[in-house]
mmCIF file of the N, C-alpha and C atoms, coordinates in Angstrom:
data_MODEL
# 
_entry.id   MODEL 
# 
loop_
_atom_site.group_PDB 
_atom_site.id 
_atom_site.type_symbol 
_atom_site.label_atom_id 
_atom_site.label_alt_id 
_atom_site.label_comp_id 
_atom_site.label_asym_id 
_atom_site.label_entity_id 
_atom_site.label_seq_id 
_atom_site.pdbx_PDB_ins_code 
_atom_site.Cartn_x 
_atom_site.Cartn_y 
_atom_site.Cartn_z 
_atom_site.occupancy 
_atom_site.B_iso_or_equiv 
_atom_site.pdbx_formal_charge 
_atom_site.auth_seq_id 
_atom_site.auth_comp_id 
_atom_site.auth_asym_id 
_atom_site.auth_atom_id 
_atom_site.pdbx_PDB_model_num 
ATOM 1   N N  . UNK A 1 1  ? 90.911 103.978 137.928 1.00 0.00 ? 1  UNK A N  1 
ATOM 2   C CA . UNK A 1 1  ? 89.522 103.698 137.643 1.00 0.00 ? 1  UNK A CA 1 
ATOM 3   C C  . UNK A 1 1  ? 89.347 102.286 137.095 1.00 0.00 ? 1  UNK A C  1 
ATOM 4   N N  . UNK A 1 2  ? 90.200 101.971 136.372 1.00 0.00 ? 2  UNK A N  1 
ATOM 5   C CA . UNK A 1 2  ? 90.187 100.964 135.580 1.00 0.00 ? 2  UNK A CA 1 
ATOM 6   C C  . UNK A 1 2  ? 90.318 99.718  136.909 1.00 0.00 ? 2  UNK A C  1 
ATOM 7   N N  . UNK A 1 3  ? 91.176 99.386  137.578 1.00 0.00 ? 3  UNK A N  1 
ATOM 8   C CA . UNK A 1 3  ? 90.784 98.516  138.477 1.00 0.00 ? 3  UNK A CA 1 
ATOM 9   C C  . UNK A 1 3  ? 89.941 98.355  139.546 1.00 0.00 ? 3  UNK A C  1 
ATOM 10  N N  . UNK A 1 4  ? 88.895 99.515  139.880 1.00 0.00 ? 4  UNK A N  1 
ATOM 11  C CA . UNK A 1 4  ? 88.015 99.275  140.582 1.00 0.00 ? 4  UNK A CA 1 
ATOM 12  C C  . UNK A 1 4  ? 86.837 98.474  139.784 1.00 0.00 ? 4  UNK A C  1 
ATOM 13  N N  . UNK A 1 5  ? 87.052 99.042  138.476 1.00 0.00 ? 5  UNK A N  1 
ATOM 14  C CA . UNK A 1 5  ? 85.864 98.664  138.233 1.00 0.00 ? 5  UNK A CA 1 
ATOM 15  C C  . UNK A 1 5  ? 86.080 97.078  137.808 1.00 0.00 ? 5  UNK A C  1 
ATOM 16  N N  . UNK A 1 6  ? 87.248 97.060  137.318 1.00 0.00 ? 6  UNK A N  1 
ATOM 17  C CA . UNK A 1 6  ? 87.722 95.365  137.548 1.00 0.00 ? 6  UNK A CA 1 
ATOM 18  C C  . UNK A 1 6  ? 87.003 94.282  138.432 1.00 0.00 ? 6  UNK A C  1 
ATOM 19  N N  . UNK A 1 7  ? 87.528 95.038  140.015 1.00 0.00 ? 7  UNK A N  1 
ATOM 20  C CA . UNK A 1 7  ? 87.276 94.681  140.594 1.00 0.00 ? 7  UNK A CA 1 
ATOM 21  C C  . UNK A 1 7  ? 86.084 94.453  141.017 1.00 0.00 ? 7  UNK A C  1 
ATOM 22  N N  . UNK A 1 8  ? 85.426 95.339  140.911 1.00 0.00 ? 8  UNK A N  1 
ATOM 23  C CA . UNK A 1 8  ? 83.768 95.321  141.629 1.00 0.00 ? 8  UNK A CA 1 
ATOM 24  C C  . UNK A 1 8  ? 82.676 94.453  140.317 1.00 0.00 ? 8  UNK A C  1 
ATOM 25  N N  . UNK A 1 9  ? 83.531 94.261  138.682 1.00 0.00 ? 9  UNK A N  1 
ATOM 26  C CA . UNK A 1 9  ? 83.143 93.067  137.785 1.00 0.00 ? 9  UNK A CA 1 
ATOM 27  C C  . UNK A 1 9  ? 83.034 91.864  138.466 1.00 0.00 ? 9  UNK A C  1 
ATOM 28  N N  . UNK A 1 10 ? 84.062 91.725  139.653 1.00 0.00 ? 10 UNK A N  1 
ATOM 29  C CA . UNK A 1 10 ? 84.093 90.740  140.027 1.00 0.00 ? 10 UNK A CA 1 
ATOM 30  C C  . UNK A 1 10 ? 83.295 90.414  141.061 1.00 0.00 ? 10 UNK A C  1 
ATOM 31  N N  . UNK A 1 11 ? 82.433 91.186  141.654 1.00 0.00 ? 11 UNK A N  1 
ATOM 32  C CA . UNK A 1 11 ? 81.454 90.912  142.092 1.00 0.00 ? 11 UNK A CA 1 
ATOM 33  C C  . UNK A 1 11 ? 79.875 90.913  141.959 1.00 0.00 ? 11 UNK A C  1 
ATOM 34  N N  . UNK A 1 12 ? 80.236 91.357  140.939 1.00 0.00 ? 12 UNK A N  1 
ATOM 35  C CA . UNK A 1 12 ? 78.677 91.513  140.047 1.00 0.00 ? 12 UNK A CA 1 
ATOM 36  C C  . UNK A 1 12 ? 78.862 89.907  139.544 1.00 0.00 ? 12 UNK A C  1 
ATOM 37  N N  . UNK A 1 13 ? 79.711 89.448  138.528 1.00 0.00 ? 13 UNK A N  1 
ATOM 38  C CA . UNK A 1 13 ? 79.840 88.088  138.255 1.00 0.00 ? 13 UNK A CA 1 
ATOM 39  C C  . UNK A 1 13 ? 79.172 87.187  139.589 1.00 0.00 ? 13 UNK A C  1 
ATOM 40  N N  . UNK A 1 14 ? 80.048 87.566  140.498 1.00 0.00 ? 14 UNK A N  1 
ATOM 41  C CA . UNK A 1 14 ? 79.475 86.354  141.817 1.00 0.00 ? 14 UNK A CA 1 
ATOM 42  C C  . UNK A 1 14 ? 78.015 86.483  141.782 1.00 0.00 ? 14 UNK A C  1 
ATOM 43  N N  . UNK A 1 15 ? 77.390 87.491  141.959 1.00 0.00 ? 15 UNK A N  1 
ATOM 44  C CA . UNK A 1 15 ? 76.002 87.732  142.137 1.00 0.00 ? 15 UNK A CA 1 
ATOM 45  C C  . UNK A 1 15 ? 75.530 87.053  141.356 1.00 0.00 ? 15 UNK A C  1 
ATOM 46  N N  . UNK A 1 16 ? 75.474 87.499  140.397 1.00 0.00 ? 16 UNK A N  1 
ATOM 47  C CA . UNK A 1 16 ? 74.726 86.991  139.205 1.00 0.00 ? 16 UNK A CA 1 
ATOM 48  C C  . UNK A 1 16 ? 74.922 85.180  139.050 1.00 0.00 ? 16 UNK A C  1 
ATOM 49  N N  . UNK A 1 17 ? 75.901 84.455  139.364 1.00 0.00 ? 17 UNK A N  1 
ATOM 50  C CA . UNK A 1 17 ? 76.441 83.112  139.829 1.00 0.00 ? 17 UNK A CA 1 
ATOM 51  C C  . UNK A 1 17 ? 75.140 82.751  141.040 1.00 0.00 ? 17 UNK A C  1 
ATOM 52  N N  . UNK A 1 18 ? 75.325 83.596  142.012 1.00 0.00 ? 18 UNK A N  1 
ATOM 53  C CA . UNK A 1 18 ? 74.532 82.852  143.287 1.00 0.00 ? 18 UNK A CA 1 
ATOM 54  C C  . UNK A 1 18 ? 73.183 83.290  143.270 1.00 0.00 ? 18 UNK A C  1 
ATOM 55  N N  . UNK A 1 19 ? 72.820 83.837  142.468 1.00 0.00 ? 19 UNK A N  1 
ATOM 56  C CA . UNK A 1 19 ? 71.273 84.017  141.738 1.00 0.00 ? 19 UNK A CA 1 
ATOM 57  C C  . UNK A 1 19 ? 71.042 83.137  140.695 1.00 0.00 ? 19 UNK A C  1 
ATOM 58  N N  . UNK A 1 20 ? 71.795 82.455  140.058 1.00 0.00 ? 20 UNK A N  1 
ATOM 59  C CA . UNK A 1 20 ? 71.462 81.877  139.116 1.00 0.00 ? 20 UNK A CA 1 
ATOM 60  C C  . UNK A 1 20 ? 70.873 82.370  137.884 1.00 0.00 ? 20 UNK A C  1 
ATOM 61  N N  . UNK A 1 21 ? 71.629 83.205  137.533 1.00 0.00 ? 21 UNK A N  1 
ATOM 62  C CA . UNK A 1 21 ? 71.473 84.336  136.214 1.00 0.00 ? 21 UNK A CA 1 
ATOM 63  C C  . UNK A 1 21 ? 72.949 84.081  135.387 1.00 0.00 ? 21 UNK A C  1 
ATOM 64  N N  . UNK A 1 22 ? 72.900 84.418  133.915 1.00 0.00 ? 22 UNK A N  1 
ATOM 65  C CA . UNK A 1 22 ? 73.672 84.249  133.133 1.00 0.00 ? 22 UNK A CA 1 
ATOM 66  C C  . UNK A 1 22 ? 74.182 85.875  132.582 1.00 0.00 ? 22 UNK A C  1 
ATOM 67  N N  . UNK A 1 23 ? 75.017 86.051  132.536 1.00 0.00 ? 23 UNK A N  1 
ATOM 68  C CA . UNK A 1 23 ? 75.280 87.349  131.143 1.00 0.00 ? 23 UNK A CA 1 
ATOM 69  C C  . UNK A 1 23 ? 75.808 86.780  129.846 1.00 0.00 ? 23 UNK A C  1 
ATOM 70  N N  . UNK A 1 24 ? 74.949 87.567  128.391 1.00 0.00 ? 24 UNK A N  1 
ATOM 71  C CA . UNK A 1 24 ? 75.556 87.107  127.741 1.00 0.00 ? 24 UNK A CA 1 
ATOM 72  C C  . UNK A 1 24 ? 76.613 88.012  127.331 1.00 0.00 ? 24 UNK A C  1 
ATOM 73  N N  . UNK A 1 25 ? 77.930 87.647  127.189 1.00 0.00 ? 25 UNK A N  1 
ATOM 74  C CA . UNK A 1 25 ? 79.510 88.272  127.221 1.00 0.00 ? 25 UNK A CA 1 
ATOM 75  C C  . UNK A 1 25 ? 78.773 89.010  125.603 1.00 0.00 ? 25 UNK A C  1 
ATOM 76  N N  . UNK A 1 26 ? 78.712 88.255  124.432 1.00 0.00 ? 26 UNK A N  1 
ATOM 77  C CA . UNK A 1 26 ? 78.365 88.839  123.385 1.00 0.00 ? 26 UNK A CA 1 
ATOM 78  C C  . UNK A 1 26 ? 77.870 90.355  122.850 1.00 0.00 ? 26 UNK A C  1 
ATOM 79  N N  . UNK A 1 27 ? 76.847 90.187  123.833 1.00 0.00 ? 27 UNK A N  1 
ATOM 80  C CA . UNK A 1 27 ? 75.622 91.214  123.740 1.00 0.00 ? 27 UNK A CA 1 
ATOM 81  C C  . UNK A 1 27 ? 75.812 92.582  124.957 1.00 0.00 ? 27 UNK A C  1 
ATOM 82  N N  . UNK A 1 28 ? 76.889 92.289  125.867 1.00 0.00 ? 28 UNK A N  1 
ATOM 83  C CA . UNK A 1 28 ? 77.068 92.906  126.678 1.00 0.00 ? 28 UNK A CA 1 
ATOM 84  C C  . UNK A 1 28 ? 78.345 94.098  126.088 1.00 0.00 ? 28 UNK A C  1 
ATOM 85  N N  . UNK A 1 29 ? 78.197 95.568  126.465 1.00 0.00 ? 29 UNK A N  1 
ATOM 86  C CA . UNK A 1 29 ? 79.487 96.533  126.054 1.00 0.00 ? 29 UNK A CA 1 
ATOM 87  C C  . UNK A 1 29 ? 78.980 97.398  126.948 1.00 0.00 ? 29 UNK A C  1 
ATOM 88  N N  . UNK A 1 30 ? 80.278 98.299  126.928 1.00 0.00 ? 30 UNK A N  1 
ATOM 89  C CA . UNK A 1 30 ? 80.095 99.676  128.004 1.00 0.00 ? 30 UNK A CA 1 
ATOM 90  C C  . UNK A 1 30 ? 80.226 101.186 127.134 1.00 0.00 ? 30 UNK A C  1 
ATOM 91  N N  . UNK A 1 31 ? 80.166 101.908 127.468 1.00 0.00 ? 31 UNK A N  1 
ATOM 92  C CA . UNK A 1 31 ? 79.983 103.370 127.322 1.00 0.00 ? 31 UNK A CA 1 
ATOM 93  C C  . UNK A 1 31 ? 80.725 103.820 128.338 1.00 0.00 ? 31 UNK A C  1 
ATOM 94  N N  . UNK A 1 32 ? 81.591 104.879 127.712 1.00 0.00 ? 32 UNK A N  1 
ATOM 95  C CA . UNK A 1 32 ? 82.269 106.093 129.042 1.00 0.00 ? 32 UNK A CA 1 
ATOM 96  C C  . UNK A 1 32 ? 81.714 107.630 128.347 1.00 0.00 ? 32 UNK A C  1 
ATOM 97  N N  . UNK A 1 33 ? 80.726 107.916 128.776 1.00 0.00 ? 33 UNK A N  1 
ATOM 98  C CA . UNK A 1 33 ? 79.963 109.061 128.647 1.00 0.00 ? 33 UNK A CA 1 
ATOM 99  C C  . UNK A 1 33 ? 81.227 110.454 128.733 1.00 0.00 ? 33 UNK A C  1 
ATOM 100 N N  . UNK A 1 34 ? 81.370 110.934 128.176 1.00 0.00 ? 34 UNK A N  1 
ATOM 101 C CA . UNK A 1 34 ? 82.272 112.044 128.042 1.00 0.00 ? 34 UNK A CA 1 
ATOM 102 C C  . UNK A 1 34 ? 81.548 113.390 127.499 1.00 0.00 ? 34 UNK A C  1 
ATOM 103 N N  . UNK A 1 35 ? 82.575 114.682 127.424 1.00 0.00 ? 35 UNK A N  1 
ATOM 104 C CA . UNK A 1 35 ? 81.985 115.882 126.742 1.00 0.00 ? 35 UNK A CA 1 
ATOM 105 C C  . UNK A 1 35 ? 83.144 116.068 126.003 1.00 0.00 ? 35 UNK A C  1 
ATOM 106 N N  . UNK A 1 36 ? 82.901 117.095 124.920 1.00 0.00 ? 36 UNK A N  1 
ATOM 107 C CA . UNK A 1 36 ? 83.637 117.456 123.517 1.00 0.00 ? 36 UNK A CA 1 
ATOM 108 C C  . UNK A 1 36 ? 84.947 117.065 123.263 1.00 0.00 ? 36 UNK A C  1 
ATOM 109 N N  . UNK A 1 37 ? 85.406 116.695 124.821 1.00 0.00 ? 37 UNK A N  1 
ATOM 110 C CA . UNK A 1 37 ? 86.887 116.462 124.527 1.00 0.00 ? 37 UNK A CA 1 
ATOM 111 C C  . UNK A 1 37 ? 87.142 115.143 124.150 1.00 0.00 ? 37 UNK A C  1 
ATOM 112 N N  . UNK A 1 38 ? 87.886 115.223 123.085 1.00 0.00 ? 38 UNK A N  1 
ATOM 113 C CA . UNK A 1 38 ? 88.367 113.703 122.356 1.00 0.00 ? 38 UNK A CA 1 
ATOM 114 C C  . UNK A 1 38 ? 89.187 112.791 123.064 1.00 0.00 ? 38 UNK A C  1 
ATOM 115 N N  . UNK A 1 39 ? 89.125 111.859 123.550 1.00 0.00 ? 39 UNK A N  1 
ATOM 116 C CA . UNK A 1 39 ? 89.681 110.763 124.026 1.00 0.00 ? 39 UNK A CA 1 
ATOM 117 C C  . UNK A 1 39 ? 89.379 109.243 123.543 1.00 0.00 ? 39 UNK A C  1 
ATOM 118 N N  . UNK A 1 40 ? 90.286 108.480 123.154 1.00 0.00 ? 40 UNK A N  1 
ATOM 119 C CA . UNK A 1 40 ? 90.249 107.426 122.207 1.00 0.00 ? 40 UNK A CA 1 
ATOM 120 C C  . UNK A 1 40 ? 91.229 106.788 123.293 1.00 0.00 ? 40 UNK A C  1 
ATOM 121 N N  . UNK A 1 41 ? 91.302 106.767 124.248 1.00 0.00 ? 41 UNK A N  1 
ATOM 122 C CA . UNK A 1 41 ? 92.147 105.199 124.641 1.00 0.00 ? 41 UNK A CA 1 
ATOM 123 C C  . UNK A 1 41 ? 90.665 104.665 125.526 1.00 0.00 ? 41 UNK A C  1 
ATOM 124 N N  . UNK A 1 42 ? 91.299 103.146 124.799 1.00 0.00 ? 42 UNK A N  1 
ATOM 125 C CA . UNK A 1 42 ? 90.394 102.165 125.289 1.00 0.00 ? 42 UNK A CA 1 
ATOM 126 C C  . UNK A 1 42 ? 90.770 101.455 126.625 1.00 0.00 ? 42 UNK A C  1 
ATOM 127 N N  . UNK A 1 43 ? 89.918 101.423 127.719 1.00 0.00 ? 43 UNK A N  1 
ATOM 128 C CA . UNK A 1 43 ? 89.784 100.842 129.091 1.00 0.00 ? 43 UNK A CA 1 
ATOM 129 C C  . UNK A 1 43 ? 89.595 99.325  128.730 1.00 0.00 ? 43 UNK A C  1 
ATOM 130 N N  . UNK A 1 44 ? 90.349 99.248  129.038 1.00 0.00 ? 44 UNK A N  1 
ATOM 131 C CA . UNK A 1 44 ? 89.936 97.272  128.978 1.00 0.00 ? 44 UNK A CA 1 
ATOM 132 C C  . UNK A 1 44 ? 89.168 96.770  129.883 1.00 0.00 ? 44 UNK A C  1 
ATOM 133 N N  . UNK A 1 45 ? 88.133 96.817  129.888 1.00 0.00 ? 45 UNK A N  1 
ATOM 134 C CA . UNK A 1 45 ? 87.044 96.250  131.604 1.00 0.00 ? 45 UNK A CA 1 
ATOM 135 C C  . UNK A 1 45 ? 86.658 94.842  131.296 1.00 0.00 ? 45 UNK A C  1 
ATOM 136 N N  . UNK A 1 46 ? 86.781 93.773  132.075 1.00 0.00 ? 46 UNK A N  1 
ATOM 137 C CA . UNK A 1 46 ? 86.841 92.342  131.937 1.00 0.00 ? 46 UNK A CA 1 
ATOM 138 C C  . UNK A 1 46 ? 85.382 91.922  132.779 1.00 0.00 ? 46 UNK A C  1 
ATOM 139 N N  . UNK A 1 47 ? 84.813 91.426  132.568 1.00 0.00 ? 47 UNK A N  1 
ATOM 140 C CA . UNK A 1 47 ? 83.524 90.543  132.963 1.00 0.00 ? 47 UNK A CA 1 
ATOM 141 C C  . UNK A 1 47 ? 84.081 88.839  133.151 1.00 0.00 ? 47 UNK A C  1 
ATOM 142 N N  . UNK A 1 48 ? 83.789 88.301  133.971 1.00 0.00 ? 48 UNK A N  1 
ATOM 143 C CA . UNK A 1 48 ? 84.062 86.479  133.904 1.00 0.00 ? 48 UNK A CA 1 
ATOM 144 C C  . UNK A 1 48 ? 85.244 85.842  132.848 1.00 0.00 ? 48 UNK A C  1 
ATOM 145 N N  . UNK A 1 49 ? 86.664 86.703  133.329 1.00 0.00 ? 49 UNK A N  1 
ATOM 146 C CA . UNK A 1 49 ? 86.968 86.632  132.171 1.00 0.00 ? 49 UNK A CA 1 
ATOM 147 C C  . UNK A 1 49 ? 87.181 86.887  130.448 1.00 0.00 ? 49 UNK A C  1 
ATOM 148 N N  . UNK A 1 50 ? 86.504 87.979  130.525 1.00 0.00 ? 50 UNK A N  1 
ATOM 149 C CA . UNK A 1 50 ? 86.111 87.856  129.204 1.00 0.00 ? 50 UNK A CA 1 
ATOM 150 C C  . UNK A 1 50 ? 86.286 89.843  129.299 1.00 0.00 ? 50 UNK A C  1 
ATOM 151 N N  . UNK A 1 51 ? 86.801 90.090  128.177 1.00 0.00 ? 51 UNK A N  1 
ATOM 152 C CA . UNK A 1 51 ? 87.134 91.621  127.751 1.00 0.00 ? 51 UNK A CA 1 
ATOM 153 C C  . UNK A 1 51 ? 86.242 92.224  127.170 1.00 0.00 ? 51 UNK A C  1 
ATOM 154 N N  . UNK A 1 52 ? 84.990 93.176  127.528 1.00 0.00 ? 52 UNK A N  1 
ATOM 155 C CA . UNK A 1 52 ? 83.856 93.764  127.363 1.00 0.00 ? 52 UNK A CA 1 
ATOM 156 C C  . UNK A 1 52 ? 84.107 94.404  126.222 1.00 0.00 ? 52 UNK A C  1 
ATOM 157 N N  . UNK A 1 53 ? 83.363 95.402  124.947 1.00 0.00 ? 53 UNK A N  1 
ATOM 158 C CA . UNK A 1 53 ? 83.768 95.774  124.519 1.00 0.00 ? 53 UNK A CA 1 
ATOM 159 C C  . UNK A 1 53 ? 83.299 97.215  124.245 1.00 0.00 ? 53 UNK A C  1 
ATOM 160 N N  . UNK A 1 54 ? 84.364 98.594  124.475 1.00 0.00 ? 54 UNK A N  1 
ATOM 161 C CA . UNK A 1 54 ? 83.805 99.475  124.219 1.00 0.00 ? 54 UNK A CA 1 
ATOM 162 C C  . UNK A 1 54 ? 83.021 100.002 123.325 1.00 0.00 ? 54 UNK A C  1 
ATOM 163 N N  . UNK A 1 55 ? 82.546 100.294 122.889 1.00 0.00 ? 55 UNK A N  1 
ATOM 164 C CA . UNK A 1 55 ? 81.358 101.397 122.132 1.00 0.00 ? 55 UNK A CA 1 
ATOM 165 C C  . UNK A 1 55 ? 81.486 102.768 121.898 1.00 0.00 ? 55 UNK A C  1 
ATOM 166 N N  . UNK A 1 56 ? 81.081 103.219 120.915 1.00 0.00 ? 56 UNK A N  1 
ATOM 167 C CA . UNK A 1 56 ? 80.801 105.062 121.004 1.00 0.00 ? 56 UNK A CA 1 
ATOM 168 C C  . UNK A 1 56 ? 78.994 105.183 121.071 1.00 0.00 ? 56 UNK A C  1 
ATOM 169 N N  . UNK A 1 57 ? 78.197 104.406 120.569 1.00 0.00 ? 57 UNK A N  1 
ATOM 170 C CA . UNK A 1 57 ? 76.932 103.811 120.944 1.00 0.00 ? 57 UNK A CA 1 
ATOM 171 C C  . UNK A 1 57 ? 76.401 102.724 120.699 1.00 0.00 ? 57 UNK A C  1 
ATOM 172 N N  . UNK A 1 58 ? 75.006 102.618 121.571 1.00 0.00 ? 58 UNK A N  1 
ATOM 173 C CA . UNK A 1 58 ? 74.631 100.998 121.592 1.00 0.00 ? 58 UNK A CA 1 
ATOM 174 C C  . UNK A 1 58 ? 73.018 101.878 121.568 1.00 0.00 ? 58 UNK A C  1 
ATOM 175 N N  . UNK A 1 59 ? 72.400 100.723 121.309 1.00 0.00 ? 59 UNK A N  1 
ATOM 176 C CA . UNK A 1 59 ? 71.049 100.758 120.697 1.00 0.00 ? 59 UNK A CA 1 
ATOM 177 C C  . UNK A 1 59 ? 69.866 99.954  122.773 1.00 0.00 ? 59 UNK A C  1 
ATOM 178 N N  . UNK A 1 60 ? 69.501 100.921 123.734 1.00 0.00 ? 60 UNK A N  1 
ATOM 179 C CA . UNK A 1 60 ? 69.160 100.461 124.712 1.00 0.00 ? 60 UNK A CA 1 
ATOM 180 C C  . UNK A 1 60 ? 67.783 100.287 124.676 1.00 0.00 ? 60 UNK A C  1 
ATOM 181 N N  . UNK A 1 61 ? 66.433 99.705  125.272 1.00 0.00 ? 61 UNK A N  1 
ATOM 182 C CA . UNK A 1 61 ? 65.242 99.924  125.103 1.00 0.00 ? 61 UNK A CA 1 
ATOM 183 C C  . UNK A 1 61 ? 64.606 100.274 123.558 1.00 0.00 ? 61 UNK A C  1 
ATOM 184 N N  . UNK A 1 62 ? 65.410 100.580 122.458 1.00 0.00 ? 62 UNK A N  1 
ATOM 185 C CA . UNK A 1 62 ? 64.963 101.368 120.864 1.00 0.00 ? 62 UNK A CA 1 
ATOM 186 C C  . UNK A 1 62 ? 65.625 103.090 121.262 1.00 0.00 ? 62 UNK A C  1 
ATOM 187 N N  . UNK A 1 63 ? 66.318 103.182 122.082 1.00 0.00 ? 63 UNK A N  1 
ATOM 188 C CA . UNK A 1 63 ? 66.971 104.482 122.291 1.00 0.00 ? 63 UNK A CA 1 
ATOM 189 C C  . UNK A 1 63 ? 68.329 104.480 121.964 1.00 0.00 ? 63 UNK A C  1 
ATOM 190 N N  . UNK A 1 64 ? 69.283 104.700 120.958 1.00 0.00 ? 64 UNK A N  1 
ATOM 191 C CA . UNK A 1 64 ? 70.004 104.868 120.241 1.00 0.00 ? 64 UNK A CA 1 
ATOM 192 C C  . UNK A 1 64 ? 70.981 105.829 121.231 1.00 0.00 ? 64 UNK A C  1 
ATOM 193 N N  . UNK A 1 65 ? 71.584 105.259 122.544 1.00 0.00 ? 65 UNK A N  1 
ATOM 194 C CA . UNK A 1 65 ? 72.795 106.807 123.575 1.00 0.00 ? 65 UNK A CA 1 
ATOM 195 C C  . UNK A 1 65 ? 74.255 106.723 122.765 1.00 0.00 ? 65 UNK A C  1 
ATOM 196 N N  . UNK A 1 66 ? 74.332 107.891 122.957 1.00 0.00 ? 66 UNK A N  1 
ATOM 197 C CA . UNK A 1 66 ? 76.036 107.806 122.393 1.00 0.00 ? 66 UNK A CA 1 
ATOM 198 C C  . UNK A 1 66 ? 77.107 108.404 123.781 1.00 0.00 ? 66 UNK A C  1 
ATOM 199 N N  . UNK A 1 67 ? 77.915 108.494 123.048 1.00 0.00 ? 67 UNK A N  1 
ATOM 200 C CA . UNK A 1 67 ? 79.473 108.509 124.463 1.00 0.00 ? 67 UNK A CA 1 
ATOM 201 C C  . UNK A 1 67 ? 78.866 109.872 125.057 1.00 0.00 ? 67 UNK A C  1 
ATOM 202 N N  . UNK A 1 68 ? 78.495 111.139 123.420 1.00 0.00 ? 68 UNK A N  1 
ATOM 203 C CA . UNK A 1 68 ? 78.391 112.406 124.106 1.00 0.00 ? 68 UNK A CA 1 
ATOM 204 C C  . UNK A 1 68 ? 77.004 112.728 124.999 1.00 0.00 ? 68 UNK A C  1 
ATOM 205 N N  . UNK A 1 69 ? 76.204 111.818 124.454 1.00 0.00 ? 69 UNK A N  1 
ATOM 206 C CA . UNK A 1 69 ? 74.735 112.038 125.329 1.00 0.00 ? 69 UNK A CA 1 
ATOM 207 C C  . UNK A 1 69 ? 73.693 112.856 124.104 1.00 0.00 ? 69 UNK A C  1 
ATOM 208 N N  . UNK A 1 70 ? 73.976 112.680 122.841 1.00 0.00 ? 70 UNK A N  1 
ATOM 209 C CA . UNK A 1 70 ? 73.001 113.366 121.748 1.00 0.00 ? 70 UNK A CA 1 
ATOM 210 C C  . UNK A 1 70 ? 72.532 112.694 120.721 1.00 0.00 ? 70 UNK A C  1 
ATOM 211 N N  . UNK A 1 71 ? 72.053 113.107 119.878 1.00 0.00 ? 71 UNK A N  1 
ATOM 212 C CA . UNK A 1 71 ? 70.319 112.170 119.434 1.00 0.00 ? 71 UNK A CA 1 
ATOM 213 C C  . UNK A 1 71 ? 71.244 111.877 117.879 1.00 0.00 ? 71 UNK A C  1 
ATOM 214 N N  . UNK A 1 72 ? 72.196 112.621 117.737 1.00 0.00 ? 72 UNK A N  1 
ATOM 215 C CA . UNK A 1 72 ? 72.782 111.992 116.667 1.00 0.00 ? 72 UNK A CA 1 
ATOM 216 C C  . UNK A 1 72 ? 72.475 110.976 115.549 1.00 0.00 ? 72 UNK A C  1 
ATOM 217 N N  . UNK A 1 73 ? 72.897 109.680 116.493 1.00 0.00 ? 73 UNK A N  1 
ATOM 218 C CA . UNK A 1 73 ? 72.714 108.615 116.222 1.00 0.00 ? 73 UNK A CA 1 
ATOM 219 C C  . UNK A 1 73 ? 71.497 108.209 116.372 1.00 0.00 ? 73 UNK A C  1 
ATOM 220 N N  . UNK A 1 74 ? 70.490 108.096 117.266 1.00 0.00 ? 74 UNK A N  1 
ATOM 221 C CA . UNK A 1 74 ? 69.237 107.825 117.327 1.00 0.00 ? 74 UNK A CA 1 
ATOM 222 C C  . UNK A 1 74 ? 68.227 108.585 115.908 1.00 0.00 ? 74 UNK A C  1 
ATOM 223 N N  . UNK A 1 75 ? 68.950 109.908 115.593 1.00 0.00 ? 75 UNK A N  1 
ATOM 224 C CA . UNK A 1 75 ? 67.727 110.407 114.415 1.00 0.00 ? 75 UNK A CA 1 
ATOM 225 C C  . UNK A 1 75 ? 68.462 109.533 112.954 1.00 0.00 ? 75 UNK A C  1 
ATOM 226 N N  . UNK A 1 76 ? 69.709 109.625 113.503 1.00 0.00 ? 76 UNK A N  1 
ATOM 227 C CA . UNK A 1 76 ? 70.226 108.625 111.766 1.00 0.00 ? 76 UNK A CA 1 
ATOM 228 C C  . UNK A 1 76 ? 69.141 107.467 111.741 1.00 0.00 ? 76 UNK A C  1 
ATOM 229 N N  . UNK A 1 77 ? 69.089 106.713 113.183 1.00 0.00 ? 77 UNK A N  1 
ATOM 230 C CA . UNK A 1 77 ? 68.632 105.304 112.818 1.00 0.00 ? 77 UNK A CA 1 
ATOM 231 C C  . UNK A 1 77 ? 67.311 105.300 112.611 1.00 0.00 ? 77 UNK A C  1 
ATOM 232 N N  . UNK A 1 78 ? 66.093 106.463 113.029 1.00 0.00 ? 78 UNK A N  1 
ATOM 233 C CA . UNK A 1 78 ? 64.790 106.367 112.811 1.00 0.00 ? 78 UNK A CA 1 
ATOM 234 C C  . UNK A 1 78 ? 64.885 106.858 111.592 1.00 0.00 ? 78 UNK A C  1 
# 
C-alpha cells in the first residue's frame, strides 16, 4: 500500500506543478481511518519530497474527524 500511494504522490505533485498550484507541506497530514483494532505503525507517505505527517485527528472545514470516525474529539473541542 505504502508504495502505491508513493507513487501516485507523485503524480498529484506533477499536477499540481502544471497547474500552477502550491501545497503547503506544513499544513498538509493524512489519516488512515481504521476500526477498534489498535494499530500504531506509522506509514511514511512522502509528498515533493517531503514526509507527510500522520495524525489520529485533524480539525477539516471546523469538523474535528478522527482515525475511528467519532465525535470524540470534535465534542472535546466545542
Amino acid at each position: 500500500m505504502c508504495l502505491t500511494v508513493n507513487r501516485e504522490s507523485v503524480h498529484v505533485a506533477d499536477w499540481f506543478m502544471a497547474n500552477k498550484l502550491s501545497v503547503n507541506i506544513k499544513k498538509t497530514n493524512y489519516i488512515i481511518f481504521k476500526n477498534n483494532t489498535p494499530d500504531d505503525k506509522k506509514i511514511p507517505i512522502m509528498l515533493s519530497n517531503c514526509q507527510l505527517e500522520q495524525v489520529m485527528f485533524t480539525k477539516f472545514l471546523g469538523i474535528t474527524i478522527d482515525s475511528d470516525l467519532t465525535w470524540k474529539n470534535h465534542i472535546k473541542d466545542i
